[in-house]
C-alpha positions, 0 to 999 in steps of 0.5 A, spaced: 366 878 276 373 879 272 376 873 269 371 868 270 366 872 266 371 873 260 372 865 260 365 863 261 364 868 255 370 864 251 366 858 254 360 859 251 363 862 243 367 856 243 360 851 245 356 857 239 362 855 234 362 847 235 354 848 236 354 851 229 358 847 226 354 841 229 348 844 226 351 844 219 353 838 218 347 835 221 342 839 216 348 836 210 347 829 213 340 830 214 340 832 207 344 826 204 341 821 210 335 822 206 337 822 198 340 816 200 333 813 204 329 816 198 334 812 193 334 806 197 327 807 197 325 807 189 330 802 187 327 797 193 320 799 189 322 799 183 324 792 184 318 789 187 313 793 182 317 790 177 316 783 179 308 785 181 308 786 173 312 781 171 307 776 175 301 780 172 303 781 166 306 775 164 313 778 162 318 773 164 314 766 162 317 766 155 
């Protein structure tokens, strides 16, 4: 088994590292993708829901 065993063993840490790193920087990602949706989210509504009561209520007719 010898030195074949020893470099799929180094393989298969290094594929942990960059996996772990990948897991990180997905769960991060993850985090800000949905922080930046949840904003981007609110301010489209807030616009929209701002002009369905600026049309009910008649704010913007002076």
């Amino acid at each position: 088994m010898g030195p074949f065993s020893a470099s799929c063993n180094d393989d298969f840490t290094v594929l942990g590292a960059w996996l772990t790193i990948a897991k990180a920087l997905a769960v991060l990602g993850g985090g800000l993708a949905m922080f930046v949706v949840l904003a981007v989210v609110l301010i489209v509504c807030g616009r929209y829901l701002f002009m369905f009561a600026d049309r009910v209520m008649g704010w913007g007719e002076e």
